[in-house]
C-alpha positions in Angstrom: 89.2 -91.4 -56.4 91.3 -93.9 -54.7 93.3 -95.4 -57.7 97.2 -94.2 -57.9 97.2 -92.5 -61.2 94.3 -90.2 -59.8 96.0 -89.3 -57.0 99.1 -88.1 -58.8 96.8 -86.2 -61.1 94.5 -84.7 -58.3 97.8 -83.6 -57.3 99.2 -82.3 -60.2 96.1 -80.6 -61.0 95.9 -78.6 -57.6 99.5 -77.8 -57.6 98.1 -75.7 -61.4 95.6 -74.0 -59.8 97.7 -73.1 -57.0 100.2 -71.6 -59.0 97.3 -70.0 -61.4 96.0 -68.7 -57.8 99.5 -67.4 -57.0 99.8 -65.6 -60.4 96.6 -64.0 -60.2 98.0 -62.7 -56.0 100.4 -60.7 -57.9 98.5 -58.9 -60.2 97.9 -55.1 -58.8 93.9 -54.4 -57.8 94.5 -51.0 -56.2 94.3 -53.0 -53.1 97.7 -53.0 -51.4 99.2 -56.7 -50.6 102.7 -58.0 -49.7 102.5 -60.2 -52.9 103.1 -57.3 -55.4 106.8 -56.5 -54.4 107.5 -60.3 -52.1 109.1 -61.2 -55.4 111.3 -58.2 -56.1 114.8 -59.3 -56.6 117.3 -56.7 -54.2 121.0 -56.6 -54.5 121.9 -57.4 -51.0 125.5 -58.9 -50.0 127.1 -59.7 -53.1 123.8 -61.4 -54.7 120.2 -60.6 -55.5 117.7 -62.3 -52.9 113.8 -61.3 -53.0 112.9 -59.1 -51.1 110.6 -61.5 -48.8 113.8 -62.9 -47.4 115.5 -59.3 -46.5 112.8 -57.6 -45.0 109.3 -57.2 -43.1 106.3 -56.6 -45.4 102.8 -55.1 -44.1 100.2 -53.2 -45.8 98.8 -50.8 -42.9 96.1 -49.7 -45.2 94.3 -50.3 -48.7 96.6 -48.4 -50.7 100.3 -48.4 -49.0 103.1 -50.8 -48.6 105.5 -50.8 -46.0 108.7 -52.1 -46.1 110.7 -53.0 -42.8 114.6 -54.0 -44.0 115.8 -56.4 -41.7 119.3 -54.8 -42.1 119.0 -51.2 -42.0 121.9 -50.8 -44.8 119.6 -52.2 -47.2 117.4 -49.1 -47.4 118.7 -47.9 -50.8 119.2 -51.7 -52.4 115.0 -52.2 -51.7 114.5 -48.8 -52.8 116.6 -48.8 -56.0 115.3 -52.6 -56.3 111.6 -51.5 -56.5 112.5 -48.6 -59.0 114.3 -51.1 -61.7 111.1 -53.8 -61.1 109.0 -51.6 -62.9 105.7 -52.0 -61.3 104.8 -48.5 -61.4 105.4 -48.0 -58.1 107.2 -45.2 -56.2 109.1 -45.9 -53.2 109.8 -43.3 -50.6 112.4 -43.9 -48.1 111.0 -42.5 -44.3 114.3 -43.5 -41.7 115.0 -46.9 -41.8 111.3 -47.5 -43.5 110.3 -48.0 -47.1 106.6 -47.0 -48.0 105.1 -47.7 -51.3 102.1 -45.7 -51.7 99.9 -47.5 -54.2 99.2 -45.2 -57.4 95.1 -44.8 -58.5 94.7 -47.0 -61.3 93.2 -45.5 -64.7 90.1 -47.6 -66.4 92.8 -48.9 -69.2 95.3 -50.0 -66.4 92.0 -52.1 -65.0 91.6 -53.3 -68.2 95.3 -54.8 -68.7 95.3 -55.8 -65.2 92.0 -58.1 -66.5 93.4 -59.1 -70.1 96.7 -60.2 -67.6 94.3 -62.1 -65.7 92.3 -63.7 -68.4 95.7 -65.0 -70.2 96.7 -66.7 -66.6 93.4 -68.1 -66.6 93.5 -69.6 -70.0 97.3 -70.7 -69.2 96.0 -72.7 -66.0 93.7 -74.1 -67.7 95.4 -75.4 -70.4 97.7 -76.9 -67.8 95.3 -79.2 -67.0 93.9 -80.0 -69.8 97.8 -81.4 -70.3 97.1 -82.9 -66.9 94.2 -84.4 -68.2 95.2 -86.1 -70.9 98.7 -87.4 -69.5 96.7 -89.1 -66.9 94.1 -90.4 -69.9 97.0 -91.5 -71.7 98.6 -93.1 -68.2 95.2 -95.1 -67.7 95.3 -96.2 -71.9 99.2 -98.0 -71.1 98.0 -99.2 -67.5 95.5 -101.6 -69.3 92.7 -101.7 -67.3 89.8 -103.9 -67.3 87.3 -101.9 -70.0 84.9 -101.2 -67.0 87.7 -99.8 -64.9 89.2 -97.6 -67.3 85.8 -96.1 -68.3 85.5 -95.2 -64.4 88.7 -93.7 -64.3 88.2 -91.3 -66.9 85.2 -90.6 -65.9 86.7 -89.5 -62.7 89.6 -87.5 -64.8 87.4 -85.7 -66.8 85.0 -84.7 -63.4 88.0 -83.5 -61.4 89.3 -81.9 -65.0 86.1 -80.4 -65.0 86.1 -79.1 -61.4 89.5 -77.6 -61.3 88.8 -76.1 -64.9 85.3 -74.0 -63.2 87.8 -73.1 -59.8 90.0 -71.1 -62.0 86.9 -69.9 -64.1 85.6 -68.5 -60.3 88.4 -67.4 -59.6 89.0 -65.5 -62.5 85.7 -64.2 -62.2 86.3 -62.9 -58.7 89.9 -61.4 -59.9 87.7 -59.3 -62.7 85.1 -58.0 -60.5 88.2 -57.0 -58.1 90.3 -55.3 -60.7 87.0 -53.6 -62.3 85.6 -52.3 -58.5 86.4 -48.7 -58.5 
């Protein structure tokens, strides 16, 4: 796993599942995380900044997030801000505190929480499968030895292979999550 074009695509191929890995972060299991609101967008001076970058989030138990403004006048822009994101969520302003109480989730909510997760699944995968066959088609132009080149995509389709079954665990993981009552 040495050879330049590998390297590129062992990158390109982790930088997938990270994102796939990312996506799947965001999507609501009835278990409170910082990730479900990090990427709301707040009006906040003049322009609209997530709302990582304007305050403190913590989750100080299972089902609520709390939401520290680093600025106490933006109170009302988070609060407004996680009202228009539509996440079903339903902020309640406590002093110069924001806490989102995480609603129970119904069986069918579980259910498009999984179909959500299944399509970013199939998504990251496809990715690099596209991966894949740039770097097959990057090792075709390079014109290697015969011998060499069969290595090579040997190697590409066992690290295609690998990262393909790491978003299939994962995915697997993310149902049994989202399906846990």
């Amino acid at each position: 796993m040495s050879h330049p074009i590998l390297t590129d695509m062992s990158a390109k191929m982790k930088k997938a599942l990270d994102h796939t890995l990312h996506e799947f972060a965001a999507i609501h299991t009835g278990k409170a995380t910082p990730a479900m609101v990090e990427g709301v967008m707040v009006e906040a001076y003049g322009s609209q900044m997530r709302l990582r970058v304007c305050a403190a989030i913590t989750t100080p138990d299972a089902r609520l997030i709390q939401i520290q403004p680093w600025d106490a006048g933006l109170t009302k822009a988070i609060e407004k801000a996680i009202q228009v994101a539509n996440l079903g969520f339903n902020p309640i302003v406590d002093g110069k505190v924001i806490r989102v109480p995480l609603p129970d989730m119904s069986r069918e909510r579980r259910l498009e929480f999984v179909k959500t997760a299944s399509r970013l699944a199939e998504e990251g995968r496809v990715h690099i499968r596209n991966i894949r066959r740039e770097t097959i088609e990057a090792v075709k132009k390079a014109k290697f030895p015969e011998d060499e080149a069969k290595r090579v995509e040997k190697d590409v389709q066992a690290a295609t292979d690998r990262f393909i079954k790491d978003i299939g665990d994962h995915f697997t993981a993310k149902e049994k999550e989202l399906l846990a009552v």
